[in-house]
C-alpha positions in Angstrom: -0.2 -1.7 14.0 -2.2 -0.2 11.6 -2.5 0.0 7.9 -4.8 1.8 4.9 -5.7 0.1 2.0 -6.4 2.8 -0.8 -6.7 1.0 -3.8 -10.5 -0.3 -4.0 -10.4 -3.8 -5.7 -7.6 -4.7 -3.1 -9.9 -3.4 -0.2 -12.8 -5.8 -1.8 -10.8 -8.9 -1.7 -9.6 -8.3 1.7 -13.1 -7.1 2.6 -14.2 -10.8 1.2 -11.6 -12.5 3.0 -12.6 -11.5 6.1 -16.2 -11.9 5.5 -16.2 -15.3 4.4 -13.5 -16.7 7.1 -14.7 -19.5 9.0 -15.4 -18.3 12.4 -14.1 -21.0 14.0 -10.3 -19.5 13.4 -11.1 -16.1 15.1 -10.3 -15.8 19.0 -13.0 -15.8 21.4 -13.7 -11.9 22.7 -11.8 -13.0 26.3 -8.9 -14.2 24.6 -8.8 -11.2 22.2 -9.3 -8.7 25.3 -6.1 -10.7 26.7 -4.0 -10.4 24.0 -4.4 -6.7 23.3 -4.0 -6.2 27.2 -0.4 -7.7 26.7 0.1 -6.0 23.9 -0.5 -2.6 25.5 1.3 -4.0 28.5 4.5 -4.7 26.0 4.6 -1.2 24.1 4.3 0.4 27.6 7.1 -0.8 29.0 9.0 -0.5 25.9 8.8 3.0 25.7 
């Protein structure tokens, strides 16, 4: 999935959004690594 944000002041907010987030919501870097395994996993057997 990806996506471009062109328009600036919409880049900002998101930008903000992201900074400010608590970390507590984000996954660890194992269970990130996990997911995006099984994600690759997924789209290659879906091909």
């Amino acid at each position: 999935m990806c996506f471009a944000i062109t328009e600036p002041f919409i880049l900002q907010i998101f930008q903000n959004f992201l900074t400010n987030m608590d970390p507590d919501v984000y996954y660890k870097p194992e269970e990130a690594e996990q997911i995006i395994k099984r994600m690759i996993e997924q789209l290659e057997t879906n091909k």
